[in-house]
DRENVEXNU-14388 format. One record per residue (C-alpha): residue in one letter; residue number from 0; z, y negated, x negated; chain. Coordinates in steps of 0.05 Angstrom, whole numbers, plus 5000, padded with zeros to 4 digits. Example, Ala and Ser with C-alpha at 12.3 -4.5 7.8 and 13.67 -1.06 7.14 Angstrom:
BEGIN
   r     k      z      y      x   c
   A     0   5156   5090   4754   A
   S     1   5143   5021   4727   A
//
This chain:
BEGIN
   r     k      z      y      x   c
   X     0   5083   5057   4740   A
   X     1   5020   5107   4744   A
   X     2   5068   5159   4760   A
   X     3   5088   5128   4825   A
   X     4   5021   5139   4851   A
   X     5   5036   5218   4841   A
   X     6   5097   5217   4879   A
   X     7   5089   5165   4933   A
   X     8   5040   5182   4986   A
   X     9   5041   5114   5022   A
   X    10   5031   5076   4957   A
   X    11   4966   5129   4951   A
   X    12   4937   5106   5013   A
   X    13   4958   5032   5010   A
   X    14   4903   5027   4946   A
   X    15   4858   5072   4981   A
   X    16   4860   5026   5049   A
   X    17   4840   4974   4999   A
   X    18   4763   4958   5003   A
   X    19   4757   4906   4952   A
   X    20   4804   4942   4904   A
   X    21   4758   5003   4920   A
   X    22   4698   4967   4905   A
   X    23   4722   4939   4838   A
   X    24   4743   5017   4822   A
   X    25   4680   5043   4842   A
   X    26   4647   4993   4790   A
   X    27   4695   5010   4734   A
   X    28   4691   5083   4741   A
   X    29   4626   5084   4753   A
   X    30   4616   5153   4769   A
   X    31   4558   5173   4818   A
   X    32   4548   5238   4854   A
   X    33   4501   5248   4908   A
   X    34   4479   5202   4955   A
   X    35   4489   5237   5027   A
   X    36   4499   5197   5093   A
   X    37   4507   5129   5052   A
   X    38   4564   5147   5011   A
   X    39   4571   5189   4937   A
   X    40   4584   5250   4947   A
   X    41   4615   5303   4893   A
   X    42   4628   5382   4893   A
   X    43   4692   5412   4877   A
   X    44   4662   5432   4814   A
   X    45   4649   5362   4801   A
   X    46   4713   5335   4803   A
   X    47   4745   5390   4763   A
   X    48   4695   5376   4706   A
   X    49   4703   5303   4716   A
   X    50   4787   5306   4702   A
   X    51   4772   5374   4651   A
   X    52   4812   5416   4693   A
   X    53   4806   5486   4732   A
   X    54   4773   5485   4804   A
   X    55   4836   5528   4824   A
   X    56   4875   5464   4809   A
   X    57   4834   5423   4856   A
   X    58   4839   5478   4902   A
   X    59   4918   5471   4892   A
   X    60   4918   5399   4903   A
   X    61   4875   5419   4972   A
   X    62   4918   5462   5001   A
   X    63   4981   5418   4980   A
   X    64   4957   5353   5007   A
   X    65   4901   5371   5056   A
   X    66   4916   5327   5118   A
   X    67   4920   5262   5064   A
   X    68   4859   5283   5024   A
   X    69   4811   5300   5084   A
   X    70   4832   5226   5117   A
   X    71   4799   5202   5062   A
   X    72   4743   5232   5054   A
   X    73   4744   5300   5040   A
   X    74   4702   5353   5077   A
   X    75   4677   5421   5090   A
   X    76   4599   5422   5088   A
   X    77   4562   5478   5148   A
   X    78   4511   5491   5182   A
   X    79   4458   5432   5188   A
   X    80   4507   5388   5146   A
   X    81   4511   5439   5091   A
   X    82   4428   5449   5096   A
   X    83   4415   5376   5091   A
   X    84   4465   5368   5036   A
   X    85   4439   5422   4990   A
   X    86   4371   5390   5003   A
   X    87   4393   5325   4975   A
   X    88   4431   5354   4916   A
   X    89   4376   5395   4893   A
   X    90   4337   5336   4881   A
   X    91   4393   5304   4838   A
   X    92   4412   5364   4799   A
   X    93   4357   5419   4798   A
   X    94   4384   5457   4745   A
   X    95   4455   5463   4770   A
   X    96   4426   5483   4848   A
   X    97   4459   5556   4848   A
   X    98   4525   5558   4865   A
   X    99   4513   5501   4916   A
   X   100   4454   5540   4940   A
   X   101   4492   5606   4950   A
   X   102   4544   5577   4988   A
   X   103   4553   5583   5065   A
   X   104   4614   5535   5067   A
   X   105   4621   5481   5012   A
   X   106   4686   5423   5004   A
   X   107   4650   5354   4981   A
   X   108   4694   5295   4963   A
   X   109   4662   5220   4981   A
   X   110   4692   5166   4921   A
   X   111   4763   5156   4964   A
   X   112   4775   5229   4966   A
   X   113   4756   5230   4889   A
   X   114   4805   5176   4879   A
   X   115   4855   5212   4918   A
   X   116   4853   5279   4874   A
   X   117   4865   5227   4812   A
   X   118   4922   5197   4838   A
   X   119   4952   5271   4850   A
   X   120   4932   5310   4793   A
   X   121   4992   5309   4738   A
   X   122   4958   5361   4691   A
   X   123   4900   5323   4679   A
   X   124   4905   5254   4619   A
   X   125   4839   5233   4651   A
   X   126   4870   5225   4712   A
   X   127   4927   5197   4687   A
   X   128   4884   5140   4649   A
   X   129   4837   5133   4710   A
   X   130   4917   5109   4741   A
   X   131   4926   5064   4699   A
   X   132   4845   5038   4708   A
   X   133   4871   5040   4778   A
   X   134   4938   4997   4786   A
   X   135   4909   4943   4733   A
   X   136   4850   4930   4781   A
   X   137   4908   4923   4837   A
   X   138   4940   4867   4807   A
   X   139   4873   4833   4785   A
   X   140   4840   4836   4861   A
   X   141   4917   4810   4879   A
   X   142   4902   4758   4832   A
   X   143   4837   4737   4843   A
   X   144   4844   4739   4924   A
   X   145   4918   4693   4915   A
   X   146   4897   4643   4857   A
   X   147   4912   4671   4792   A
   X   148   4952   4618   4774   A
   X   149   5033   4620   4739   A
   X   150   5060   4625   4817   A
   X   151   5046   4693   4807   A
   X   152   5079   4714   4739   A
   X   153   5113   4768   4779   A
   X   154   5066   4804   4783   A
   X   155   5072   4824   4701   A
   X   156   5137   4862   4732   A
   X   157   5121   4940   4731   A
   X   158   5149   4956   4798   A
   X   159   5112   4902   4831   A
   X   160   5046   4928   4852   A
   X   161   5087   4989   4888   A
   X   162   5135   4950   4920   A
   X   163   5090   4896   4951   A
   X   164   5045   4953   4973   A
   X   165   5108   4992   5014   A
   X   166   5128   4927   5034   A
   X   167   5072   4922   5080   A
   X   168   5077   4980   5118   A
   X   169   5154   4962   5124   A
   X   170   5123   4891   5149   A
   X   171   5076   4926   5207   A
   X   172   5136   4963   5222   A
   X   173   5169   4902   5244   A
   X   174   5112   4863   5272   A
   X   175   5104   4925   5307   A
   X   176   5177   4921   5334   A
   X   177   5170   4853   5351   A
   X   178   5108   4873   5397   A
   X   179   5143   4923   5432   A
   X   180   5208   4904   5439   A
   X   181   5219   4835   5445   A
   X   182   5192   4797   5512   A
   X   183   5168   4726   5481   A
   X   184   5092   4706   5452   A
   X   185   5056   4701   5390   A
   X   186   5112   4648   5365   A
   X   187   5159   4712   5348   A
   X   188   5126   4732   5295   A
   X   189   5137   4671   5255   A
   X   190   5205   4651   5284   A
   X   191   5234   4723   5266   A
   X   192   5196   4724   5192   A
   X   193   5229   4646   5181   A
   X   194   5299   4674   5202   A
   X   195   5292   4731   5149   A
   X   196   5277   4678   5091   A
   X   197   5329   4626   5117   A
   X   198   5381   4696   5112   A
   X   199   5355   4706   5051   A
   X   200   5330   4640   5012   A
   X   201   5365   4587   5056   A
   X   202   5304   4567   5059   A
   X   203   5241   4577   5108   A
   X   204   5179   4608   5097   A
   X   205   5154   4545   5096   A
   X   206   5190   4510   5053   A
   X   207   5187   4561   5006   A
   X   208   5111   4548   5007   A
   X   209   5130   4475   4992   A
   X   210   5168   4491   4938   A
   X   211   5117   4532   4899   A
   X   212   5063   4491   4925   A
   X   213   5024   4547   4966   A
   X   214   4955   4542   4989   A
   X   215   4952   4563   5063   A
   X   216   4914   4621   5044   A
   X   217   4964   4645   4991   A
   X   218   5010   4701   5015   A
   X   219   5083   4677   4999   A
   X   220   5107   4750   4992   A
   X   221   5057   4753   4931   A
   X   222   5095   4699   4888   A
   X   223   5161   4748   4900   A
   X   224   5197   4797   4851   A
   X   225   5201   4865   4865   A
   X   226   5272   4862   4871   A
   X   227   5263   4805   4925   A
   X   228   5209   4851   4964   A
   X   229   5260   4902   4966   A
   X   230   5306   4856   5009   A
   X   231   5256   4830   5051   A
   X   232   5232   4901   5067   A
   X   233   5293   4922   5084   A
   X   234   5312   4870   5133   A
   X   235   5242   4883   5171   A
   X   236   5257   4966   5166   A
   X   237   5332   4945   5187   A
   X   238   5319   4893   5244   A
   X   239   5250   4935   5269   A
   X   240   5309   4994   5282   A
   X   241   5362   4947   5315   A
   X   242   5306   4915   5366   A
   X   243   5281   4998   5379   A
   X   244   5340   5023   5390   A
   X   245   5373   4966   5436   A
   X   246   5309   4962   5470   A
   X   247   5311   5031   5485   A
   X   248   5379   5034   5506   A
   X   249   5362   4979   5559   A
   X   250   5306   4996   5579   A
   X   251   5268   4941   5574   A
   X   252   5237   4882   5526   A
   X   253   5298   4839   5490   A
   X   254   5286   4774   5511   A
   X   255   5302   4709   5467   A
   X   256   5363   4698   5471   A
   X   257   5394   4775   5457   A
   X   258   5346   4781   5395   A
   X   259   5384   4721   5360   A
   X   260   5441   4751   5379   A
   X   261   5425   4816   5352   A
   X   262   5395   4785   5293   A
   X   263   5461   4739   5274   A
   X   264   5502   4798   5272   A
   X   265   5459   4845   5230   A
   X   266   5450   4791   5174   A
   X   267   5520   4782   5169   A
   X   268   5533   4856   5150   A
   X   269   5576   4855   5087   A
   X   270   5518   4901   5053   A
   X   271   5476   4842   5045   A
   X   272   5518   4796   5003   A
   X   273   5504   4824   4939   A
   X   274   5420   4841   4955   A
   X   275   5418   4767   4966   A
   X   276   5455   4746   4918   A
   X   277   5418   4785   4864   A
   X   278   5346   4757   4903   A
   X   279   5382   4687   4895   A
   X   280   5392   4696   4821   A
   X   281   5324   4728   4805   A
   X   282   5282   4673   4836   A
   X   283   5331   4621   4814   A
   X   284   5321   4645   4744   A
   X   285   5243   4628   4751   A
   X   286   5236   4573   4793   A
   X   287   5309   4528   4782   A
   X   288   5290   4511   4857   A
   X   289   5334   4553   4900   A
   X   290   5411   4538   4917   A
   X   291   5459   4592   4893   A
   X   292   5502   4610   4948   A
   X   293   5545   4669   4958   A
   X   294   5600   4697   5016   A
   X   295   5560   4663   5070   A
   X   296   5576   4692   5122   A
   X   297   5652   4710   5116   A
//
C-alpha cells in the first residue's frame, strides 16, 4: 500500500491536509530542522542526507512535482527572508554555515514539504519505511478519532486507508454538486446521501448506524470495505456529473422533483447490479445484517 502514496497525488495531499495525522508524524519522526517563522525548517541538503540520497534527486523530484511540493510548504529563500534565515541557521549549525552562507537563493522545505518528498522518492528505503511509518499512523488517528472498537475491522484491509481518503474528495465533489445545482436547503445533503445507501444497502444511512450501533460522532463511511467505498464514490462522482451537466443544459438549479427523477433513472443503470451485489455480499459476509438482493431494478 506505501506505493500508492508514490503514484497517487490526491492520496499525497489527503494525509498531508491531515493535521492530527501530521502531528502524530511529526512526533514519530521526530526530526527537527530550524526553527524559522514558527515552523521547522530544512535545506535541500538536509533532506537528501536525511533519505541517503543525491541533492540532484531532490532536485528531480522539484522540478517533477513543483506546483504540489511548494503548496505544501516548500520555498525559495531571498533577500530579507534568506538574511534572516541564514541568521537563524547559523545559530543551529555553526559548523555547517557555508554553503547556506554563500548562497543568494536557497529552497527550504517546512515538515509537510519534507513529508511530501518521502512520499515521492522511490529510490530511497528510508523513504519507503518512513511510508509505511506514515499510512500505519493513518489508520491509528482513524481509529482513535472513530472508537477503535471491532466496527472498524475494515480497516486491517490494505486498500482501505487509500480508498476512504479518495472517497472524500469524490464526496465534496458531490456535496459540491448538490450546492450548485440543485435549488432546495440544507435537507439535500442528507436526503441525496440516504438515497445512495437505500440504492445501495436497502437500507438508510441511518439505519445502517442502527445496525452497527454508531455513535453520532462515528463516520459510517469508516466501518465500510474498500470495495463498498468504491461504490459509494462512484455514485457521488456519477450523480455530481448527471446534476452538472443537466443543470447546465437548463440553465438553471434542478429543483426537487427533476433530481429524483434524474436520480431513479441513473441507479437503475444495468452497470450497478453487480457493484452492489458484490457491496451486498462483502458487508453481509461481516455483519449477517444486510438483505441479499439482486436484479432490483429490472
Amino acid at each position: 500500500m506505501a506505493n500508492d502514496l508514490t503514484n497517487s497525488g490526491i492520496t499525497r495531499q489527503n494525509i498531508l491536509n491531515n493535521k492530527y495525522a501530521l502531528q502524530e508524524i511529526q512526533k514519530a519522526v521526530g526530526i527537527t530542522g530550524v526553527l524559522y517563522e514558527q515552523e521547522f525548517r530544512f535545506t535541500k541538503k538536509q533532506v537528501a542526507d536525511f533519505f541517503e540520497v543525491t541533492e540532484r534527486t531532490i532536485d528531480n523530484h522539484l522540478e517533477k512535482n513543483q506546483e504540489e511540493i511548494e503548496k505544501n510548504g516548500y520555498v525559495v529563500l531571498t533577500g530579507k527572508s534568506l538574511i534572516d534565515f541564514k541568521i537563524v541557521y547559523s545559530k543551529v549549525f555553526d559548523d555547517e554555515t557555508d554553503f547556506v552562507i554563500k548562497s543568494v537563493r536557497l529552497g527550504v522545505f517546512n515538515f509537510r514539504a519534507f513529508l511530501n518528498i518521502a512520499m515521492l522518492l522511490t529510490s530511497s528505503e528510508k523513504a519507503k519505511e518512513l511510508r509505511s511509518v506514515i499510512l500505519d499512523i493513518v489508520i491509528d488517528t482513524i481509529n482513535k478519532r472513530t472508537g477503535g472498537s471491532t466496527k472498524y475491522i475494515n480497516q486491517r484491509d490494505e486498500e482501505f486507508v487509500v480508498n476512504l481518503l479518495k472517497g472524500e474528495d469524490y464526496r465534496r465533489e458531490f456535496t459540491d454538486a448538490l450546492r450548485d445545482c440543485v435549488d432546495m436547503g440544507p435537507f439535500k445533503y442528507m436526503v441525496y446521501t440516504d438515497k445512495i445507501y437505500n440504492s445501495i444497502f436497502k437500507e438508510n444511512s441511518k439505519e445502517y448506524r442502527k445496525i452497527l450501533k454508531l455513535e453520532a460522532k462515528e463516520n459510517v463511511r469508516h466501518t465500510m470495505y474498500s470495495e463498498v467505498l468504491d461504490i459509494i464514490s462512484s455514485y457521488e462522482i456519477g450523480f455530481a456529473d448527471i446534476l452538472k451537466n443537466k443543470s447546465l443544459e437548463l440553465g438553471r438549479k434542478l429543483n426537487a422533483f427533476e433530481t429524483d427523477i434524474l436520480f431513479s433513472k441513473f441507479e437503475q443503470l444495468k452497470l450497478w447490479e453487480p457493484l452492489r451485489e458484490k457491496a451486498r455480499i462483502k458487508m453481509a459476509s461481516r455483519d449477517m445484517l444486510f438483505p441479499m438482493v439482486t436484479n432490483d431494478y429490472q
